[in-house]
C-alpha positions in Angstrom: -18.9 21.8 -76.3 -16.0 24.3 -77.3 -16.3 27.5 -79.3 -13.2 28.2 -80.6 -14.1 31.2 -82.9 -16.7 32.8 -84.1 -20.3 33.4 -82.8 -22.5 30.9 -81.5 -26.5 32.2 -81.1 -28.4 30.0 -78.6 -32.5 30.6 -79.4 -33.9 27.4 -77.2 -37.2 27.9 -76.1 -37.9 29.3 -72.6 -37.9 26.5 -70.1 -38.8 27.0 -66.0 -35.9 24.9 -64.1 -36.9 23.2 -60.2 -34.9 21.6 -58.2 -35.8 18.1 -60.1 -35.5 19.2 -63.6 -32.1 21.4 -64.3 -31.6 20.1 -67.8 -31.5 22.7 -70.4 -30.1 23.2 -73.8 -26.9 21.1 -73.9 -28.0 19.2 -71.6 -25.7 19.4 -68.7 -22.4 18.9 -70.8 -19.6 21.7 -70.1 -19.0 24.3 -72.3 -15.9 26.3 -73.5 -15.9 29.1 -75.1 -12.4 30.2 -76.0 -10.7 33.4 -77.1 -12.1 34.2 -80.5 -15.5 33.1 -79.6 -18.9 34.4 -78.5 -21.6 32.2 -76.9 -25.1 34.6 -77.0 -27.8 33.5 -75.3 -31.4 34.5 -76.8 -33.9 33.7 -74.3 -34.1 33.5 -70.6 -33.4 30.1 -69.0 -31.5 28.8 -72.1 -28.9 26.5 -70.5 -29.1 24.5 -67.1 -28.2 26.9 -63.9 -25.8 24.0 -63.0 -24.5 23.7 -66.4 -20.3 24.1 -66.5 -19.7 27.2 -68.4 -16.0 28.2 -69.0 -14.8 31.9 -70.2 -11.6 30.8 -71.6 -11.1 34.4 -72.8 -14.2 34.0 -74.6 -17.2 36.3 -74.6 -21.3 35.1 -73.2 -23.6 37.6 -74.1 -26.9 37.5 -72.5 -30.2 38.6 -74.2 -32.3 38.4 -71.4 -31.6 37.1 -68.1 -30.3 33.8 -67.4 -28.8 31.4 -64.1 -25.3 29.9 -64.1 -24.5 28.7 -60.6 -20.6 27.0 -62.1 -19.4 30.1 -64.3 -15.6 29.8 -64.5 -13.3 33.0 -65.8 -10.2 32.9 -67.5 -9.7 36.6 -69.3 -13.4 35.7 -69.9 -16.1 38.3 -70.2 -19.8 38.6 -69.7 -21.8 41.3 -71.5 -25.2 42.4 -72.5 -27.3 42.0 -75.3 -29.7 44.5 -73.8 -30.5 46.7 -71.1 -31.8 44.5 -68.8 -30.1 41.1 -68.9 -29.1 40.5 -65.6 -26.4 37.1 -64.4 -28.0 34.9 -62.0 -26.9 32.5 -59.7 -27.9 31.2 -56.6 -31.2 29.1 -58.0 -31.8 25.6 -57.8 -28.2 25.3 -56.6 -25.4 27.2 -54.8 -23.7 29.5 -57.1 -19.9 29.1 -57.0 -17.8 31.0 -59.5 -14.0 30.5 -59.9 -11.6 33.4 -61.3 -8.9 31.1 -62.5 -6.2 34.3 -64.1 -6.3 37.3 -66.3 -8.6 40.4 -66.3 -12.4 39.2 -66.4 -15.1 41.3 -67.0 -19.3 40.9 -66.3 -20.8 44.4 -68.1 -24.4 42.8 -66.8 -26.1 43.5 -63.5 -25.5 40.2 -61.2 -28.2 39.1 -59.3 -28.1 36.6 -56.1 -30.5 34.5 -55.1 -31.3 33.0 -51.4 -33.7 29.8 -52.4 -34.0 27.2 -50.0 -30.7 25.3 -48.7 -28.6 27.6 -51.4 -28.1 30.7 -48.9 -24.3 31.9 -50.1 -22.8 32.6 -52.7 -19.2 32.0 -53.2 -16.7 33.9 -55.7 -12.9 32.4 -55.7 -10.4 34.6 -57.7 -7.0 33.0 -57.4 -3.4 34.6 -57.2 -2.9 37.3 -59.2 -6.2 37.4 -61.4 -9.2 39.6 -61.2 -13.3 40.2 -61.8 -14.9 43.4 -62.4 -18.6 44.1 -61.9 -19.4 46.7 -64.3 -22.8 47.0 -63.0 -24.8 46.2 -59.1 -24.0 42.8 -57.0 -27.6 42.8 -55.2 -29.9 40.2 -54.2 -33.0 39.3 -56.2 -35.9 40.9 -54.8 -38.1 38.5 -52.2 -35.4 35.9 -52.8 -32.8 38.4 -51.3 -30.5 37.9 -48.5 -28.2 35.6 -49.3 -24.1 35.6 -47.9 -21.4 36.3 -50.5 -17.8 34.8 -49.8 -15.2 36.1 -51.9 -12.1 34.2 -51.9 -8.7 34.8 -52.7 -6.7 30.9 -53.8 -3.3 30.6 -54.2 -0.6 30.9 -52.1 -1.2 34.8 -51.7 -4.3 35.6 -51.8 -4.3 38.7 -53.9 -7.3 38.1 -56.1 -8.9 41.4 -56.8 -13.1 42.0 -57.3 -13.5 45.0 -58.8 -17.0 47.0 -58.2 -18.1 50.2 -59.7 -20.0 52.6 -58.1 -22.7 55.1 -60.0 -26.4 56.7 -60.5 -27.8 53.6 -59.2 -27.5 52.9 -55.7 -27.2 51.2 -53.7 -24.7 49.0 -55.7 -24.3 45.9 -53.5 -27.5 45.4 -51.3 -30.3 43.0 -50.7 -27.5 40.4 -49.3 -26.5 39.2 -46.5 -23.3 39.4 -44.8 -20.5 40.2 -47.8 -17.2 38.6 -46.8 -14.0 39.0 -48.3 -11.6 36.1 -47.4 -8.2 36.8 -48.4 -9.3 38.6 -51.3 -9.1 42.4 -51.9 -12.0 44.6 -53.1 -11.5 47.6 -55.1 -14.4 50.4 -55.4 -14.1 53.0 -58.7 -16.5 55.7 -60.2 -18.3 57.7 -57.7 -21.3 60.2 -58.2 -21.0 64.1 -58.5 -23.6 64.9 -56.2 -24.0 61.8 -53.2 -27.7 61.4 -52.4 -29.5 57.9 -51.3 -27.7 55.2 -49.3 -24.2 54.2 -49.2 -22.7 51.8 -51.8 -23.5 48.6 -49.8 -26.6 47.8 -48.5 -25.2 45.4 -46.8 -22.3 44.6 -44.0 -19.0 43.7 -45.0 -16.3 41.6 -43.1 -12.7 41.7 -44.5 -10.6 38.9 -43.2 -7.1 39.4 -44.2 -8.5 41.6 -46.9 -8.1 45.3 -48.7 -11.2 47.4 -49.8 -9.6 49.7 -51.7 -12.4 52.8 -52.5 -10.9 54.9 -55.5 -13.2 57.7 -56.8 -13.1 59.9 -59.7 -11.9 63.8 -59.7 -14.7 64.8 -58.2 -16.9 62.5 -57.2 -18.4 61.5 -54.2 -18.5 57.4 -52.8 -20.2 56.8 -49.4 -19.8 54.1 -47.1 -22.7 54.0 -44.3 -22.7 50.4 -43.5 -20.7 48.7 -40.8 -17.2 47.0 -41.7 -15.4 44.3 -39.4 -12.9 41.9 -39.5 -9.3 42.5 -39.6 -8.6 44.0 -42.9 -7.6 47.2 -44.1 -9.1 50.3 -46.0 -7.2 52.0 -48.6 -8.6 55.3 -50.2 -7.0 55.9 -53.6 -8.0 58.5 -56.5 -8.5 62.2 -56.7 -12.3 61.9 -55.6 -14.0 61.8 -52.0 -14.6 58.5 -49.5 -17.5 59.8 -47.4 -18.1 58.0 -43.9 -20.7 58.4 -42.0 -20.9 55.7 -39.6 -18.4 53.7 -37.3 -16.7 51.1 -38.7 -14.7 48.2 -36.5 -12.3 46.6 -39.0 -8.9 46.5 -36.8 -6.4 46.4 -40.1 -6.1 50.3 -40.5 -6.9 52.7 -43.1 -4.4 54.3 -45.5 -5.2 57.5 -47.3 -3.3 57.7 -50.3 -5.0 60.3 -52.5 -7.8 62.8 -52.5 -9.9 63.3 -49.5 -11.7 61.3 -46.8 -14.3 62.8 -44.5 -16.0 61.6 -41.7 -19.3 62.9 -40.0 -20.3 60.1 -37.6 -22.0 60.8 -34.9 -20.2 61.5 -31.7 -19.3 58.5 -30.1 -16.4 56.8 -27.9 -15.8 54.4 -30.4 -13.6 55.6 -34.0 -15.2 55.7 -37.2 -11.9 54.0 -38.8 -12.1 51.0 -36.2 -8.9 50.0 -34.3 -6.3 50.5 -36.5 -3.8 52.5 -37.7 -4.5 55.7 -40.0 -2.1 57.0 -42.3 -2.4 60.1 -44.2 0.4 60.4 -47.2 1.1 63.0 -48.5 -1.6 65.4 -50.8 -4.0 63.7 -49.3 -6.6 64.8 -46.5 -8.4 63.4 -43.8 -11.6 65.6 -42.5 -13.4 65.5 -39.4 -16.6 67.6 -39.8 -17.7 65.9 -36.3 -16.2 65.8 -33.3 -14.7 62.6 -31.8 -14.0 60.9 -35.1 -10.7 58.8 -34.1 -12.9 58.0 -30.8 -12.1 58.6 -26.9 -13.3 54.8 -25.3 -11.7 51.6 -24.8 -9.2 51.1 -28.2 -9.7 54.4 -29.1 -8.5 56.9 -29.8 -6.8 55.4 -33.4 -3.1 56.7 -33.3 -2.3 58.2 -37.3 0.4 59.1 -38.7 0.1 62.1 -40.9 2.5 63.2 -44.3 -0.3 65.2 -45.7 -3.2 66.9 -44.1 -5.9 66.7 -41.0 -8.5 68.6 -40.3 -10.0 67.6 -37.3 -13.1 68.6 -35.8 -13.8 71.2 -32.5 -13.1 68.1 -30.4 -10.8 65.4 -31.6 -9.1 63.3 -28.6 -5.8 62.0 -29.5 -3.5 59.5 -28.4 -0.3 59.4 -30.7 0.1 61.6 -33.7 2.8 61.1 -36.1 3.9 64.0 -38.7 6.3 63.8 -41.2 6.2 67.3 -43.2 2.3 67.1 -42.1 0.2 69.5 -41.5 -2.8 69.9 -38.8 -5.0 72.4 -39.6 -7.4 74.5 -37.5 -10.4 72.7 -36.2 -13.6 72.1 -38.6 -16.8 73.9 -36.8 -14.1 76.1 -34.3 -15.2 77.3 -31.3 -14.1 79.2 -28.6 -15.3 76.7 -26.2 -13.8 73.4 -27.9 -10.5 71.6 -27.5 -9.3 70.9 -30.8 -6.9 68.1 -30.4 -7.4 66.7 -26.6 -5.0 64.5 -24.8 -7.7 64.6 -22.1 -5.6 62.5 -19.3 -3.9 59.8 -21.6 -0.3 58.9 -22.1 0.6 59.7 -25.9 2.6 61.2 -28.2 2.6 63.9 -31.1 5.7 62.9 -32.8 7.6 64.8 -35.9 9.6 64.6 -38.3 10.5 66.8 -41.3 8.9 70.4 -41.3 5.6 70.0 -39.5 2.7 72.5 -38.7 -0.4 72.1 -36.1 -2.5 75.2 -36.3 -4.8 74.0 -34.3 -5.2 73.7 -30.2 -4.3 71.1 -27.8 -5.5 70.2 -25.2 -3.8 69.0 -21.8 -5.7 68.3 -18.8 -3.7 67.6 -15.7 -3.7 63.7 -15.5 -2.2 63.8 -19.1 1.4 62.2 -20.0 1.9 64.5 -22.9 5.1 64.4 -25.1 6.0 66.2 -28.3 9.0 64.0 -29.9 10.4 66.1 -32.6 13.2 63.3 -34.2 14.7 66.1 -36.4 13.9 68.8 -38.3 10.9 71.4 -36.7 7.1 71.2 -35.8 5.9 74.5 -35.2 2.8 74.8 -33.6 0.5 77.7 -34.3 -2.6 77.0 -32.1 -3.3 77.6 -28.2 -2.0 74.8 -26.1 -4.1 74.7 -22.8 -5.7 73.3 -19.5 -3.8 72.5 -16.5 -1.8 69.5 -17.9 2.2 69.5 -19.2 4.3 68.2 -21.5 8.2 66.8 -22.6 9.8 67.8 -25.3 11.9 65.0 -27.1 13.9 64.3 -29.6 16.8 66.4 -31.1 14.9 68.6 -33.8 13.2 71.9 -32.8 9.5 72.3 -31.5 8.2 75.9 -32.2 5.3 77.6 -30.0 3.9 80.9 -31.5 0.9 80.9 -29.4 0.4 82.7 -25.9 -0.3 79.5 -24.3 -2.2 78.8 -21.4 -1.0 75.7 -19.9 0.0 75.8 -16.4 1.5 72.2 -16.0 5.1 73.3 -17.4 7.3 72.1 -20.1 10.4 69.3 -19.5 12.8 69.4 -22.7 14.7 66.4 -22.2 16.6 66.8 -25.7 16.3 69.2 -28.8 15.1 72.6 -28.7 11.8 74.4 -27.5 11.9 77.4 -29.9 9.4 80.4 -28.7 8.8 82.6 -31.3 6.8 85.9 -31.5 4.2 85.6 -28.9 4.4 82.1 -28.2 5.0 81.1 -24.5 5.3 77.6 -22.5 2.6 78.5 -21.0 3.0 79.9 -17.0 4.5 76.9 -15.6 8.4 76.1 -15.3 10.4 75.3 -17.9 13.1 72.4 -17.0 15.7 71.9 -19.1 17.6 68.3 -19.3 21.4 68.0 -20.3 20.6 67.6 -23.7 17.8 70.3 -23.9 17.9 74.1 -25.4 15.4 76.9 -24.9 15.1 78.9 -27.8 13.6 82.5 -26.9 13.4 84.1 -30.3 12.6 88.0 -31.6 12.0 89.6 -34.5 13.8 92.8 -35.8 11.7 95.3 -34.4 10.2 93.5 -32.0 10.0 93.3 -28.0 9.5 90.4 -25.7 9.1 90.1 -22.2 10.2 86.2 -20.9 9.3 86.0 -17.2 8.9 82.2 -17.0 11.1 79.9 -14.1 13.7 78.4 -15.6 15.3 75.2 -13.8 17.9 72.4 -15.1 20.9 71.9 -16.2 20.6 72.6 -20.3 21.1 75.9 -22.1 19.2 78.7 -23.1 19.5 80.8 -26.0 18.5 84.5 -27.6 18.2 84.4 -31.3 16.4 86.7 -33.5 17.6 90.6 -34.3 14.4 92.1 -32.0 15.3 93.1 -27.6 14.4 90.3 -24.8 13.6 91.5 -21.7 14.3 88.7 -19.3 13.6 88.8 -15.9 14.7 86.0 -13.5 12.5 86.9 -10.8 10.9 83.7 -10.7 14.1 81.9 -11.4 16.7 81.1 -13.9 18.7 77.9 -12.8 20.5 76.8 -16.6 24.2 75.9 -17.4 24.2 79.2 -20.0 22.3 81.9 -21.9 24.2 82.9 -25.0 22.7 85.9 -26.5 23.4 85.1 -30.1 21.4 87.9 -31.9 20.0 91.1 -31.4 19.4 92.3 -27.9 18.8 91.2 -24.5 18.1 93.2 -21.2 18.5 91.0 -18.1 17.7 91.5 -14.6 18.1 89.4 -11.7 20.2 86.2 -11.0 21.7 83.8 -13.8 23.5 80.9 -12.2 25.2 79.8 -15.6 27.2 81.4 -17.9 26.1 84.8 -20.2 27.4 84.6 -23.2 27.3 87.5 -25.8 28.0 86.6 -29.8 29.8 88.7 -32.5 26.8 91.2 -33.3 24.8 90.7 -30.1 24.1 93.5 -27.5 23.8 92.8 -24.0 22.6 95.3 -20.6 22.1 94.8 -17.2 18.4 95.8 -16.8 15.6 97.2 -18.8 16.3 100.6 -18.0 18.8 100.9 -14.8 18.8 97.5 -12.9 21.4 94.8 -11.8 22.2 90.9 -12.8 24.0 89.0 -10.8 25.7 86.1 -12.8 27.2 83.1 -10.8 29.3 81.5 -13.9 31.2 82.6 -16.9 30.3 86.0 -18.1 32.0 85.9 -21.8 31.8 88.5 -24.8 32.9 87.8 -28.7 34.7 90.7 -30.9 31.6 92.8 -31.8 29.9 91.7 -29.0 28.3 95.4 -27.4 27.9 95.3 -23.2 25.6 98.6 -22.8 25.6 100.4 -19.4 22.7 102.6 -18.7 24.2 105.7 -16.5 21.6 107.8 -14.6 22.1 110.6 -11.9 23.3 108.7 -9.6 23.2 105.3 -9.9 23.8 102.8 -13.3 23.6 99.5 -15.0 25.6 96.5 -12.2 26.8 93.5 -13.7 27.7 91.4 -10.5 29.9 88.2 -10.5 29.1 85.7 -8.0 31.4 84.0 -6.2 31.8 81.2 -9.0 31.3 84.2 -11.2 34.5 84.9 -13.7 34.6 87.7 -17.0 36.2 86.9 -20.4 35.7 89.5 -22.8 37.6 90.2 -25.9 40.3 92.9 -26.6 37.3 93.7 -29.3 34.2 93.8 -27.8 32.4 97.2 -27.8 31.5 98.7 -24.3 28.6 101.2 -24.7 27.4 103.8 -22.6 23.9 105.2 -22.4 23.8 108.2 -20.5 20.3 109.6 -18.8 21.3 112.0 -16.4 24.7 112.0 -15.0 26.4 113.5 -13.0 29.6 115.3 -13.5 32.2 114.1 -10.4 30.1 111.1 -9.8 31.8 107.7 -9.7 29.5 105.0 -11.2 29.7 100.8 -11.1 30.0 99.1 -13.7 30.7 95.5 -12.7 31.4 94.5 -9.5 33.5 90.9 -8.7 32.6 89.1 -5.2 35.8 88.0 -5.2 38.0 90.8 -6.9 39.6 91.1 -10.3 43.0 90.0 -9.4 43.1 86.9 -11.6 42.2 89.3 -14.4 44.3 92.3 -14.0 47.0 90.7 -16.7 44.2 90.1 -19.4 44.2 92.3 -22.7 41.3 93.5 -21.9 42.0 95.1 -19.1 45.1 96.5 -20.1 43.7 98.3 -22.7 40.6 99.4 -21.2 42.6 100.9 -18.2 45.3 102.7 -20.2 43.6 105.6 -21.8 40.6 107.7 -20.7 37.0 107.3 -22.7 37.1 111.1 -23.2 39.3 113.8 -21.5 36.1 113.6 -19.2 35.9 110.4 -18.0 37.9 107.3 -17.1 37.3 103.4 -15.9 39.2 102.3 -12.7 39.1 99.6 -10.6 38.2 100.5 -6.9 38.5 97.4 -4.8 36.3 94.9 -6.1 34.6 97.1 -8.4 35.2 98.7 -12.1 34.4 101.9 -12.1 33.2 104.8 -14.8 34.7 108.4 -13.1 33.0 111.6 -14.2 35.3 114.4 -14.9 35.0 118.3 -14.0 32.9 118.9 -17.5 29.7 117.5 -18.1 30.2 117.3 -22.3 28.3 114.7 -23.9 27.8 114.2 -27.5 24.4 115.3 -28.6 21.7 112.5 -28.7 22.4 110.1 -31.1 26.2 110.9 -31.6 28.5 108.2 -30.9 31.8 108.6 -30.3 34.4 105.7 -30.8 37.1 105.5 -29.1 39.8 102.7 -30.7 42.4 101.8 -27.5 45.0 100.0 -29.2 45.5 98.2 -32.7 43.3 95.8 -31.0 41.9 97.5 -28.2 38.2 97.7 -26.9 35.6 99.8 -28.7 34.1 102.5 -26.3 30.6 103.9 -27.2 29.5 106.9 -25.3 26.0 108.4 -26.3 23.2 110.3 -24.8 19.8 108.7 -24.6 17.2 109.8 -27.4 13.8 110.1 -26.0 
């Protein structure tokens, strides 16, 4: 039979089907009903459950409840006639529907039934086409627990089941095993406030399949059952994906709106199963327990992060990927917790982009640590601690504004470890590779004290307007330190070059002290070198004996005077090997020619550039300088008093 157009009503008389008497009204003849046309059933039991019944993108509308175990859909749709008309299949036979193309829709509740030999249900939806449930998939009451299959045909597979989640829940329950073969799943709706079970009542398995959970602004969709197989989970929509259980589907999970949060109970297994998780960006991924992404066997999951984490007081890692991500500070913080923990595994925080942890790491001493900034910079604003270490990577810039505790060290093999503010590698040594840069960075106004070992063969660098007090006490083996900005007062031993930039101010010692410096000591035009001069005794730069001086015809040469001494002959800079390969240089030339002040002069004595005191003892009040231009070109002389 074929309805073309038009409504067809159906009134048969009720009629109770068993396994030896499925005829109905029409017999068992197929039926059509074709765009245009409605098919309404009246009465419960109208037509045979085994009857063919095609929704050729035609409408059945159900009065009351009725079976149909071979229900195909073309763009066909199912609705109701009342409240409580439910779609059966499952009885006295094996339901089997087939989604052949289009959109389909069934507005009716769908009811399964486990009866004898018929215990699954099967749904195909081929290539392309796809089924929504406006309304629950469950199983009917003591006839409940029968498997669903839903399969994808065609040569893709991408046959879509839609399900809908609201006030009622749970939506699919009462079943058995729910299985989606090569056929993707997509969850809508949500509830404002979650209370009840999650929205199945039953387990899923997604074999080469995609559950794709997509809430509504502001509502809530919960998923406490377990998931296997190896599909994948895709969280879509402006709402919220609650879990709160552990899942083992090995696929991965992709967050691609809203928010996901995750409050299983502790456990060395992940709530996300084995695979992948990726957080895109505007979305957010929260752990409000600890140990979400796992810390057994497969665990824990490594995730990749463009938008935003917040991970719980204890959240072991393995590898982290950010590009422009962001890790905020730990959910539930305390001061006893390890925010992100490396515990003793090998992995990786990797970056990209402009990046921000603000939360702490953990590195215990077994660890094999490595932050791999590709380009760009990953600052991180939390404590990094334990006894563990890390390598630095990649050619962008990792930034440290924490006084860390670590005691392991730091290796930066390429790129830049950047320490701004407060931040510290923690109290271990900090190698440098060929290709790697330490960053030590102040802030106009500021002060810091650097007091770290320093070994390799990279470079180090000042930047930043504030004063650096470095002290090489405990080392300070680099190719060079070019002070680029600002200040810095060095003491001690530098076995690479010094290098002071066009703007930057350089002294031997915070306060009166000596540096040694066993390569190039160089200074740009505007570059100030200040000398500290006490009673009896001053600032000493000392070359080595691989030690050599370049300083421009413009560099400024300032002098700090705290109690000197009138007659007293004071060293400047002392040469291990003499200045006779730099007695024909500009600079000397024109810093030997003319006295500083009718006062005072510089000569070299042996080995040794000296400042000579005078008879008088006039010095320009504090604050005064006076500037002294030798030559067109010459070198800038500053001679001031110390304001205290």
């Amino acid at each position: 039979m074929i309805v073309d157009e038009g409504r067809l009503v159906v009134d048969a008389v009720h009629k109770v089907f068993t396994a030896s008497n499925t005829k109905g009204f029409f017999d068992t003849a197929p039926i059509t009903v074709n765009e245009g046309g409605t098919l309404e059933y009246v009465q419960i039991w109208t037509t045979s459950p085994n009857i063919d019944l095609t929704l050729n993108g035609g409408t059945l509308q159900l009065d009351n409840g009725q079976y149909l175990n071979k229900l195909n859909f073309n763009s066909g749709k199912v609705t109701l006639g009342s409240d409580d008309a439910p779609l059966r299949a499952g009885y006295v036979g094996s339901g089997v529907w087939n989604v052949t193309g289009g959109n389909s829709v069934i507005e009716n509740p769908v009811e399964i039934v486990k009866n004898g030999d018929h215990t699954t249900f099967t749904l195909n939806i081929a290539d392309g086409a796809s089924l929504e449930m406006k309304r629950n998939l469950v199983g009917l009451s003591s006839y409940s627990g029968s498997a669903v299959n839903v399969n994808g045909t065609g040569t893709n597979g991408t046959g879509l089941l839609k399900l809908y989640s609201g006030s009622d829940l749970p939506k699919v329950a009462d079943l058995g095993t729910v299985t989606f073969n090569n056929a993707d799943v997509q969850i809508n709706g949500g509830m404002e406030t979650w209370s009840g079970g999650g929205f199945f009542g039953s387990n899923v398995v997604l074999t080469n399949a995609d559950l794709n959970v997509d809430p509504d602004a502001g509502k809530t969709i919960l998923l406490d059952n377990a998931i296997s197989g190896n599909g994948t989970l895709t969280k879509t929509g402006d709402g919220t994906l609650h879990f709160s259980n552990r899942k083992t589907y090995s696929g991965g999970t992709t967050i691609r709106e809203g928010k996901v949060i995750a409050n299983a109970k502790n456990a060395s297994a992940s709530t996300f199963g084995t695979g992948r998780i990726v957080v895109e960006d505007g979305a957010v991924l929260e752990f409000q327990v600890s140990n979400q992404l796992g810390y057994g066997a497969n665990a824990p999951n490594d995730i990749l992060i463009r938008g935003t984490l917040k991970p719980s007081d204890y959240t072991h890692i393995k590898n982290v990927t950010l590009e422009n991500g962001t890790i905020e500070a730990e959910y539930g913080f305390t001061n006893g917790g390890s925010g992100l923990d490396f515990a003793t595994r090998t992995g990786v925080i990797a970056s990209s982009g402009e990046s921000v942890i603000n939360s702490r790491i953990t590195i215990n001493g077994g660890a094999k640590a490595t932050f791999d900034v590709a380009s760009g910079n990953l600052t991180v604003n939390g404590i990094i601690k334990s006894d563990g270490k890390f390598t630095k990577t990649g050619d962008g810039t990792l930034s440290l504004t924490a006084a860390n505790t670590y005691t392991g060290g730091t290796t930066v093999n390429a790129g830049t470890l950047k320490l701004i503010g407060a931040g510290t590698p923690g109290t271990g040594t900090v190698t440098l590779g060929d290709k790697g840069t330490l960053e030590l960075n102040v802030a106009d106004g500021a002060e810091k004290t650097f007091t770290n070992k320093v070994a390799g063969t990279g470079k180090v660098a000042k930047t930043g307007a504030g004063t650096l007090k470095l002290n090489t006490a405990n080392g300070f083996e680099t190719s060079s330190l070019n002070v680029l900005d600002g200040r810095a007062n060095v003491v001690g031993t530098l076995s690479g070059d010094l290098a002071i930039a066009d703007g930057a101010s350089f002294s031997p010692g915070d306060g009166i002290g000596t540096l040694t410096v066993n390569g190039l000591f160089s200074a740009d035009d505007g570059a100030r070198l200040v000398f500290e001069i006490g009673e009896d005794t001053s600032d000493l730069l000392v070359l080595g004996s691989e030690g050599s001086l370049e300083i421009s015809e413009n560099a400024v040469l300032e002098f700090l005077f705290t109690g000197e001494e009138s007659g007293e002959a004071y060293t400047l800079i002392q040469a291990e090997d003499g200045f006779t390969e730099l007695m024909n240089a500009e600079f000397w030339n024109d810093l030997l020619s003319k006295e500083i002040a009718a006062n005072w002069h510089l000569s070299v004595v042996g080995n040794s550039l000296q400042l000579l005191a005078g008879a008088s003892d006039a010095v320009p009040e504090p604050a005064a300088w006076v500037l002294l231009v030798l030559g067109a070109a010459g070198l800038y002389c500053v001679r001031r008093r110390n304001a205290k």
